[in-house]
N, C-alpha and C positions, 0 to 999 in steps of 0.2 A: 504494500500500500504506500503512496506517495501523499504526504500527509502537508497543509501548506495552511499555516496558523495565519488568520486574517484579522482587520482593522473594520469595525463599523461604526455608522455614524454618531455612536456615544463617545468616542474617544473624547471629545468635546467637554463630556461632565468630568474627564480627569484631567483639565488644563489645574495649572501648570505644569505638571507632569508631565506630560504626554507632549508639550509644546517639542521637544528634542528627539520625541523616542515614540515608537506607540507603545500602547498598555498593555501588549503580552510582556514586554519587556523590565515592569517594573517587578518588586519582589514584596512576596508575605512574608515568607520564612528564610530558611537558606536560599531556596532557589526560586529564580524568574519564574515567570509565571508559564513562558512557553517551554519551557525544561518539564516543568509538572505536567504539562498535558503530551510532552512529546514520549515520555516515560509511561505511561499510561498504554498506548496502542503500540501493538507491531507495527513497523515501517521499515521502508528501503532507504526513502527521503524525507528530509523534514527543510521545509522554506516558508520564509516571510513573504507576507502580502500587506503591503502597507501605502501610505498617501507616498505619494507621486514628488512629492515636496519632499519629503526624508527618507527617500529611498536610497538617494547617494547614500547618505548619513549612515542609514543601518547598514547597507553594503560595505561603508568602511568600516564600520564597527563592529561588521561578523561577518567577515570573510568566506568561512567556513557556509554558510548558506546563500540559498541562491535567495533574491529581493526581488518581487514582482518580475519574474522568470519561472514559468510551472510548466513542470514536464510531466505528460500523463504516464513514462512509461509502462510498463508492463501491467500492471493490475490498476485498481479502483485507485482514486482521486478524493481525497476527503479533508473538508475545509471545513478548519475549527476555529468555533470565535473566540481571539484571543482574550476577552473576558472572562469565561470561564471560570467559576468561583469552585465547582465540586464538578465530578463527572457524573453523580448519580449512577441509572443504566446505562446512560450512552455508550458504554463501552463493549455492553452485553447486544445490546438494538443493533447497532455498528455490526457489529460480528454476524450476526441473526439477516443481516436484511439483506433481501432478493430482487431488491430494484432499488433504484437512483431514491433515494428520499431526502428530503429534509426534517430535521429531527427540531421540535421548537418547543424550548420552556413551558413549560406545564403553566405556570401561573402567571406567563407574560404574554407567549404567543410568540417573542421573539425567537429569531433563528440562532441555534446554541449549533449546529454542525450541518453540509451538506456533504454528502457522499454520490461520489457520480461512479455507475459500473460503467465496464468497457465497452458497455455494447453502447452504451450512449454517447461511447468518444471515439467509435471507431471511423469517422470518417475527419474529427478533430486532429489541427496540427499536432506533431510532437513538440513544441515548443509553443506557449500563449501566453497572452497576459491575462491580467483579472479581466479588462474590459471584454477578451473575448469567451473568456467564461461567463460573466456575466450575461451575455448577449446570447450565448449557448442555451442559457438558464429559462432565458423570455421564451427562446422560441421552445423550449422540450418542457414547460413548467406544468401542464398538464399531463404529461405522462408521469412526471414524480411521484412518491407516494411522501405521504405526512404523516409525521410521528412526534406524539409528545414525551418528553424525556424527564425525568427526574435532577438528570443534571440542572443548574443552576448557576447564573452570569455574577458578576461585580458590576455594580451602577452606579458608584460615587468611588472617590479615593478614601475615606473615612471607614469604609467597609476592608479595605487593605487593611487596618489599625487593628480590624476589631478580630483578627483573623492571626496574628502575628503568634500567640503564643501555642496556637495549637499549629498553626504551619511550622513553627520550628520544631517540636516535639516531632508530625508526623514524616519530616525531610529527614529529621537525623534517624529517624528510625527506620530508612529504605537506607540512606546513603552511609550508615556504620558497618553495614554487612561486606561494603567493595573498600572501607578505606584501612590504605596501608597502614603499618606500623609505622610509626614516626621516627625521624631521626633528629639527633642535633637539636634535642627537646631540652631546655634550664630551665628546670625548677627549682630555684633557692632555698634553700636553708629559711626557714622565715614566712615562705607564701602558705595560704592556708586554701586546702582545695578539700570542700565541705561535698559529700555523697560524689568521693571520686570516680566511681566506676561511670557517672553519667558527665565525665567531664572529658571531651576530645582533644586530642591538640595537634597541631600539622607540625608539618617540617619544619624548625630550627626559627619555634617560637622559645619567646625567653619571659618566663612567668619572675619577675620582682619578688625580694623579702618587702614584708610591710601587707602583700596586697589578699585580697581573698577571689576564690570560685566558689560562689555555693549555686551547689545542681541540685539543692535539696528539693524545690518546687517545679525544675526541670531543666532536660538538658542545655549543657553551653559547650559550643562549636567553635573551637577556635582554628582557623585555616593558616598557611603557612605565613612564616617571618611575622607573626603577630609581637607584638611584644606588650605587654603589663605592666605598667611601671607602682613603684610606692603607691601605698595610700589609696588605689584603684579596686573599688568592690563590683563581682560580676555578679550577678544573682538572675540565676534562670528562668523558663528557658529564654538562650539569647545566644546570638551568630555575631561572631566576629570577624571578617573579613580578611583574605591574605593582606600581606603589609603593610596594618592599622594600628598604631599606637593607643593605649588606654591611659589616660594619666589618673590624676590624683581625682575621686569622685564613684558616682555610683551607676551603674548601665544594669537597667533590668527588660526584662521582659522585651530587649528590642531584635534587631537586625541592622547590623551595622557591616556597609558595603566595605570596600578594597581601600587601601591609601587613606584612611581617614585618620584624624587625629580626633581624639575625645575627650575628653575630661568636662568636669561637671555633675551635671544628674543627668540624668536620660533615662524616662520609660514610656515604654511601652509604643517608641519609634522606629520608623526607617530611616536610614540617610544612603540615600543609593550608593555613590563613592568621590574619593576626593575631597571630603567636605572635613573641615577644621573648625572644630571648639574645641579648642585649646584652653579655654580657659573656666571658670565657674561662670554660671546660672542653669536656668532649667529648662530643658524642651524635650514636653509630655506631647503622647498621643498624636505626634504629626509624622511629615510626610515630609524627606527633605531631599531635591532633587541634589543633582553632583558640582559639585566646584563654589559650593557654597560655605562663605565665612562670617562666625560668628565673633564680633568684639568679647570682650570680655564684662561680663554679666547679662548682656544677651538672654533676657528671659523670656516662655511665652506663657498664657492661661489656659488652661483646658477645663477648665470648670467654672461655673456661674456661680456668684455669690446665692443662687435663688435656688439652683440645682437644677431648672429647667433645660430641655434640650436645646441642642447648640443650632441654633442654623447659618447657615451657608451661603454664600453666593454661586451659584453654578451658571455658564452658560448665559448669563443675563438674569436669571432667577431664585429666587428666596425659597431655599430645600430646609427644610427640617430633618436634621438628620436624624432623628431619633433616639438620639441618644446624647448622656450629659458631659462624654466625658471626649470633647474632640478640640484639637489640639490646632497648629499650623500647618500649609500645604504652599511650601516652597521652592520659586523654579530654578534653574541651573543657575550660574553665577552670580547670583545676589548675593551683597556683601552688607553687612549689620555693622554700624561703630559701638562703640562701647555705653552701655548700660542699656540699650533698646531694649523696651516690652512692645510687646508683641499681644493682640487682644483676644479674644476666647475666637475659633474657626477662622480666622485670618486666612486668605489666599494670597499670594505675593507671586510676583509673575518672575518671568526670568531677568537677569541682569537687571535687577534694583540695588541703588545703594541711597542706606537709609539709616541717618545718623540724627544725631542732637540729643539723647540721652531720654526722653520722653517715651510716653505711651503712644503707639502706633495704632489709633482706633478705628480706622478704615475695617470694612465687612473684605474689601479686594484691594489692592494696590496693581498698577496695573504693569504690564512688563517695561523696564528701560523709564521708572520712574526715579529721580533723585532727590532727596531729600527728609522731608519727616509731613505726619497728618496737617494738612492746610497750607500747603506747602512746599509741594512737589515741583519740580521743574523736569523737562523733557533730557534723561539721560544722553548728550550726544553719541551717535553710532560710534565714530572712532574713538573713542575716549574710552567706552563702554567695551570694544573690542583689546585695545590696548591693555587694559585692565586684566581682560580675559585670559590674552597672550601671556602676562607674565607672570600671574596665578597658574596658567598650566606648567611653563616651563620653569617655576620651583619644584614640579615633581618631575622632571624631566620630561612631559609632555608637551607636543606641541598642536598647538590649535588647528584644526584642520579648517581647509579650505571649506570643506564641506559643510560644517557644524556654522561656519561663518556665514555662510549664504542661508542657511534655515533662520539664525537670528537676526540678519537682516530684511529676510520675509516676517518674521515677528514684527520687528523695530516697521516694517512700511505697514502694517496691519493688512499685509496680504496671504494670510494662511489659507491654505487652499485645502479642500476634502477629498478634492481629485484623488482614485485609485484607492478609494473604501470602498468596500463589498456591502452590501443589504440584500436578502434572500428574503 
């Protein structure tokens, strides 16, 4: 089976996130979200289908797959929305089924996976894009058969949050069984590593005296050249990314991407990678895109003085998210000065920089804004770029051509949908 993970028209309600990437690509647990569903099904192939606008981007980004490029070979053709929150049956129905169907959310109606047999593509190129998938789809959609599935989609980014401690639990629990014995592992004389048998560690991490693991409420992942430094408490479950510094402070219940520096609090967070708090405050319950830096004390709110639910800006409109306990949702290279707060659901776009020590009371801030609340000014592009350049190459990264031209499609407010899939 030729398996090709797709982009529809909600990517929308995960901006900022989604502004650099689409949404199979962000993470719950240890792993993306298109890893969890590629693990799932047997396959030959596994490819991205994504807007038209960040295709270069994820081309350069994963090389290893093919980008809006779908080849039917040999067997059935089956296209899963990278949404995807649980598989439910889908995996059984999949297997079970005798014609082209599409399989759609039980309680939404939306389309959760299409599956095309070969009899339906035998006179289809061996090489297409989505559009002539798409167009395949209009003209055979009355031969399809329809199936409703128990699997179930993600429809806001705050539903990423609420998902983080059982996704890590259920990731280390598939991926303990394939990983190696570690090497070049220090653990100090002094560290204290509480229900060790659920504590992981990669390759030629360096666990500090002074710091703690406790796995006692669940497992923690640490992947290679992690290092722990003093004073730094882990309390599970919670993923630590290859070559991420932990400093002096407490990480619970998050996922914590590649290259990141940490210290402070953190719970019950993402920060995809690259992103530096380095120093004390607190950021609960959010969502924090890559190459983002926070000043020092840098706090946000994830709860109401009242305890009522949080709502949200999405899309142009006022979501209730249902729930009290939700945090900030931050895009790639926005950069924080020292003592920013940060207000209960805040969304912050990409490339903001947002200083003056104050409370940031904005519901959205928008991407490439500078400044603080009532008083923003219009980030200049090369400034905002320049900035970006040299934040990457302190970690020997360099900004790509590519990633350059999607934030410039941001910064013109010309994001385009072109090369989303809807079934």
């Amino acid at each position: 089976m030729n398996i090709y993970i797709y982009e529809d028209s909600k990517y929308v309600q995960f901006f900022p996130l989604t502004l650099l990437r689409p949404v199979y690509h962000l993470r719950t647990g240890v792993l993306p979200l298109y890893q969890k569903l590629s693990r799932e099904f047997e396959h030959d192939t596994v490819g991205f289908v994504t807007r038209d606008q960040i295709s270069a981007l994820v081309a350069q980004c994963y090389r290893d797959y093919p980008v809006n490029i779908i080849k039917k070979g040999e067997g059935p053709v089956l296209f899963l929305n990278g949404r995807i929150r649980d598989c439910g049956d889908l995996v059984k129905l999949v297997a079970e089924a005798r014609f082209s169907t599409v399989f759609r959310e039980k309680a939404t109606g939306e389309a959760v996976a299409l599956l095309l047999l070969t009899e339906n593509l035998s006179s289809f190129p061996a090489v297409a894009t989505q559009a002539d998938y798409l167009n395949l789809c209009q003209r055979q959609k009355k031969d399809f058969m329809e199936f409703n599935t128990t699997a179930s989609l993600y429809n806001f980014s705050w539903e990423l949050m609420a998902d983080i401690e059982t996704r890590i639990v259920d990731d280390v629990a598939v991926l303990r069984e394939s990983l190696p014995a570690p090497s070049n592992v220090k653990v100090h004389d002094g560290a204290f590593l509480v229900n060790e048998e659920d504590v992981y560690i990669g390759h030629d991490a360096e666990i500090l005296p002074g710091s703690v693991l406790d796995a006692s409420s669940g497992p923690i992942y640490l992947e290679s050249n992690v290092r722990i430094e003093p004073h730094a408490a882990i309390v599970g479950p919670c993923f630590i990314g290859a070559g991420t510094t932990v400093l002096a402070g407490k990480i619970s219940s998050s996922s914590i991407g590649h290259t990141c520096r940490v210290g402070g609090e953190v719970e019950a967070s993402i920060f995809q990678s690259y992103v530096n708090k380095y120093h004390a405050g607190f950021i609960g319950h959010s969502y924090v895109g890559s190459w983002v830096n926070f000043g020092a004390m840098t706090t946000n709110s994830d709860l109401k003085n009242n305890y009522s639910n949080i709502k949200l800006m999405v899309d142009g409109q006022v979501v209730d998210s249902g729930s009290m306990k939700v945090g900030s949702f931050i895009g790639d290279h926005t950069k924080f000065g020292i003592g920013t707060l940060l207000t209960t659901g805040i969304t912050i776009g990409v490339s903001c920089n947002l200083f003056g020590g104050s409370l940031i009371s904005d519901r959205e801030v928008p991407s490439f804004s500078w400044g603080q609340t009532g008083g923003y000014d219009r980030y200049q592009f090369d400034k905002a770029i320049e900035t970006a350049s040299k934040s990457c190459s302190r970690r020997n990264v360099t900004l790509s051509d590519e990633e350059t031209a999607v934030l410039k499609a941001v910064f013109d407010g010309s994001v385009s949908a072109e090369g989303i899939m809807d079934f």
